[in-house]
N, C-alpha and C positions, 0 to 999 in steps of 0.2 A: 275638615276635622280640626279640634283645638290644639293648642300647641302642646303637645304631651309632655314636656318638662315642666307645665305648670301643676302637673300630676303629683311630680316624684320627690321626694325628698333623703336624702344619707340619713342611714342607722345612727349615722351619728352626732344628728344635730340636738339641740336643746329641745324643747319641749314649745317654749316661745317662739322659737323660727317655722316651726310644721304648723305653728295659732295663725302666723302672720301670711304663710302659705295659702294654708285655707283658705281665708278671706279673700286672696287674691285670686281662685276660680271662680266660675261658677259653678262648677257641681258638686262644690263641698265635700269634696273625697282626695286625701293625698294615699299613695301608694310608698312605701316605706323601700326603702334599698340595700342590700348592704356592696361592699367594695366591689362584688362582681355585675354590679345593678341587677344584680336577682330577686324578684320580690319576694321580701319577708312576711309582709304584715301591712295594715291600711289603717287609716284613719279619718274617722266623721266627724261632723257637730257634736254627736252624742257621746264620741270617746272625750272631745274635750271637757263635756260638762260633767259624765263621771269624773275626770281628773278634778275637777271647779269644788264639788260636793266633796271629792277625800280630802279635799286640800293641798294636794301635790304640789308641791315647787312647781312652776315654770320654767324653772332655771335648772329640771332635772335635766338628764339624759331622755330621750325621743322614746327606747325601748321599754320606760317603765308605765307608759302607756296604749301600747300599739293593739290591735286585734289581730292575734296570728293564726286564726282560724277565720279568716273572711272568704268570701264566697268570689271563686272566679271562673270563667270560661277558657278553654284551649281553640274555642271552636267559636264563631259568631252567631251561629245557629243553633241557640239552645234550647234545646230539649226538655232538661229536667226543671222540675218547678221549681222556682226560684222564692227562697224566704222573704218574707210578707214586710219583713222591717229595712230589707235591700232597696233601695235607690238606684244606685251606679252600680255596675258589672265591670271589674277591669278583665278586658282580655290578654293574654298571656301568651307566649311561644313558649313550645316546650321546655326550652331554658327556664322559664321564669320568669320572663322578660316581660316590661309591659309592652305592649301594643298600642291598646287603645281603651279610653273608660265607653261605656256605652250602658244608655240609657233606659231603663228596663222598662219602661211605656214602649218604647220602639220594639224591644224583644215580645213583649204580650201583644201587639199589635202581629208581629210577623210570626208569632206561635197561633194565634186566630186565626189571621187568613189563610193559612195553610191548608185546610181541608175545604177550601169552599171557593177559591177564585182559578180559572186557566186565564191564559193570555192568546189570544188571536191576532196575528198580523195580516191585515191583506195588502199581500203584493203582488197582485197579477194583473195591475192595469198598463198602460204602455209609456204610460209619463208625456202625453202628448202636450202638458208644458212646458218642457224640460225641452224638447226638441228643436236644434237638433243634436244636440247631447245624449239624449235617451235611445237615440239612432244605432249611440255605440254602445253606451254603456249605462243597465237596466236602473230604474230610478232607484229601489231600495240600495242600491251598490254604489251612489253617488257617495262623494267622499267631504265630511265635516269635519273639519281638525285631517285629525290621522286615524280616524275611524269612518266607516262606512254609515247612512242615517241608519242601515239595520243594525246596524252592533251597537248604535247611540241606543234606539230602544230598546232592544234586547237587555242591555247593561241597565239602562233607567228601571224599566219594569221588574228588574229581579228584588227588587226592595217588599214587594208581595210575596215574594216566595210560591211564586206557584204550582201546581201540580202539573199543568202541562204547556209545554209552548206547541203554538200553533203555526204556522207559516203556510196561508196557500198561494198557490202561482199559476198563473199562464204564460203572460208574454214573456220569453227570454228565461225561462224556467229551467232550462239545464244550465243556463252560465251559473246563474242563481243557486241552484241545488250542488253546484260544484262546488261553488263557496262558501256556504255554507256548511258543508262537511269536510271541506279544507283548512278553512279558517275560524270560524265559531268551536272555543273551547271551554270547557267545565258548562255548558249549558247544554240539556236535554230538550230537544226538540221533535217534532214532528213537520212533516214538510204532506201539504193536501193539494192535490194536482188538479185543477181545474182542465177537463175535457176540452171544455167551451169556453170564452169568455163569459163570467156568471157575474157582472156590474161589481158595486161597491156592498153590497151582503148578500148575495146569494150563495158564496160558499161558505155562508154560515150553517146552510144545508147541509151540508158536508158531514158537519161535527157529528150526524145521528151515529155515524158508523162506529164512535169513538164514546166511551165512557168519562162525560164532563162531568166538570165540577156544580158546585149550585151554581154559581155565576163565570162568566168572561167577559174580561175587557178585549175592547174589540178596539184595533187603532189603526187606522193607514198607514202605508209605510214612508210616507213622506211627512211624518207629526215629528218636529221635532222643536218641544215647547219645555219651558221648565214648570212640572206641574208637581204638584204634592200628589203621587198615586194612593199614597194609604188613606189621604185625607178623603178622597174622591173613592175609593172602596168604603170608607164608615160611610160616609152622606149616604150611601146608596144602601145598604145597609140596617144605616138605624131609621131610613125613612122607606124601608120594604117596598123599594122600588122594582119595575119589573126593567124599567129602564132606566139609565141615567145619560144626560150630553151633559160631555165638557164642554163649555164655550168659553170665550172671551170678549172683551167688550171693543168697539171698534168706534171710534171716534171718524165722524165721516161730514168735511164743512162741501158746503154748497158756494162755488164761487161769485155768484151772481146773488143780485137781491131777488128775495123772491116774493111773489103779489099773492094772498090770499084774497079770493071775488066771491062772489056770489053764484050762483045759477044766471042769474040776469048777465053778469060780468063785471058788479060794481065791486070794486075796489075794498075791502073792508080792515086790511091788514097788512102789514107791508113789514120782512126783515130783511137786511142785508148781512149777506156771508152767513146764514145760520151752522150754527154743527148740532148735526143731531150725534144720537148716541143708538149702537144695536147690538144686541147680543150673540153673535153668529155662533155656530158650531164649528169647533177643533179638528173633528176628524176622530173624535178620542172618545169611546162610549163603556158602559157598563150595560149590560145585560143580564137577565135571569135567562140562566142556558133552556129554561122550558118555554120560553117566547119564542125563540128561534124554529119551534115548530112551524109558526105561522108562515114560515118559508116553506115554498117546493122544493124538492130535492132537485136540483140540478137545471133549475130556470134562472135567468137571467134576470137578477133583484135587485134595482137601487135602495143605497139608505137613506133618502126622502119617500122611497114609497114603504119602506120596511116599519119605517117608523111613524108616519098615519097611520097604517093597520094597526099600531100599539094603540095609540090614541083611539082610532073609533072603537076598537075591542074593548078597550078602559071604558069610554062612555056607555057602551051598551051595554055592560052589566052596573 
């Protein structure tokens, strides 16, 4: 978040100090204060250049050009439609207080996906790389920082605003479900119990029983990458995909030189230490929740075979 003092400015500055302000963000919006830093009033580009056309001193007082009906949030999650000629949003504490400016491409972004994306975690494998740590203690509940990698996602993905969280499990699924209703606060979830071990999407089977949204992202529980999620919901999106993988690019050299031959065995080509380049998958997908049919209910599904049946289905229509 930006340094919010570059926000604010005293009631009672000139007129020329809030000019010299401005310039110094970037989001061209100062938030006016008075003695109790309560905000009053804000001002734009466009308050300056009214001032530029009446002729106004610069050397007035700060209040004889402020907007003191500007448009703010108490809440980060805004609801109501926001005026067409607004940029920034400052949000507010009930005091008055600023918070924070926030960007109103990001609010119409998380006012969209609202009705159209859930979230699915699968965490019911056993973490047999992890082992033997995972012996004690279940992979989603390994700890980064001072958070668990489930609450690192759970926290990353709320910038979607989704309609629903998913969480399914098998192995270790009541230490799991214990804390997850222990510890996970302010987030709505739903927790999907795997009978059986059902691979890496077969309890996406599951979801029939539940009223999804058009899409879910679907993520292992052990993804823990810095990804643009909204960016990666529009791609999938505005290109009406029924699937979408995240990947990343892996840089992979070969230590040895390596001999390109013939069929015969002659010789034709020769590099040392080449790096090639691959694009592998994340772990981190987007789906259209009416693909997820192509699953059985309750069979045992990997997502390399999940995701060929997308593919040859694609080709054969």
């Amino acid at each position: 978040m930006d340094n919010i003092k570059k926000y604010k400015i005293n009631s009672s500055a000139k007129i020329f100090e809030a000019f010299n302000k401005l310039y110094d963000n970037k989001k061209k919006i100062i938030c006016v204060l008075d003695n109790k830093e309560k905000v009053i009033g804000t001002l734009t580009e466009g308050d300056f250049l009214k001032a530029i056309w009446k002729k106004i001193d610069f050397k007035k007082d700060l209040l004889k050009i402020i907007n003191k009906k500007f448009f703010y949030t108490y809440d980060k999650k805004i609801k109501k439609k926001i005026p067409f000629n607004v940029r920034f949003v400052p949000r507010l504490s009930r005091q008055k207080k600023l918070i924070e400016i926030i960007d109103k491409e990001k609010i119409l972004r998380f006012q969209k996906h609202k009705s159209e994306i859930d979230i699915m975690i699968i965490a019911g494998g056993k973490g047999k790389r992890l082992k033997p740590y995972s012996d004690i203690l279940p992979k989603p509940l390994m700890p980064i920082g001072k958070k668990t990698i489930l609450e690192h996602i759970l926290d990353k993905s709320k910038v979607l605003n989704p309609n629903n969280f998913y969480i399914s499990l098998f192995h270790q699924k009541n230490i799991i479900t214990n804390y997850l209703y222990n510890k996970i606060k302010g987030i709505s979830f739903k927790v999907i119990n795997e009978k059986k071990a059902l691979g890496t999407a077969g309890s996406l089977s599951l979801l029939k029983e539940y009223k999804v949204s058009k899409n879910i992202l679907v993520t292992n529980c052990d993804v823990f990458l810095d990804y643009d999620y909204e960016k990666i919901l529009d791609f999938h999106n505005k290109n009406n995909n029924h699937c979408t993988i995240v990947g990343f690019v892996v840089n992979k050299q070969i230590p040895y030189g390596v001999c390109g031959v013939s069929r015969e065995g002659r010789l034709q080509s020769f590099s040392e230490k080449p790096l090639d380049n691959y694009l592998v998958n994340s772990g981190i997908y987007v789906f259209k929740s009416s693909i997820c049919q192509l699953i059985k209910k309750n069979n045992e599904y990997d997502m390399d075979v999940f995701i060929k049946k997308i593919i040859k289905k694609k080709n054969e229509n």
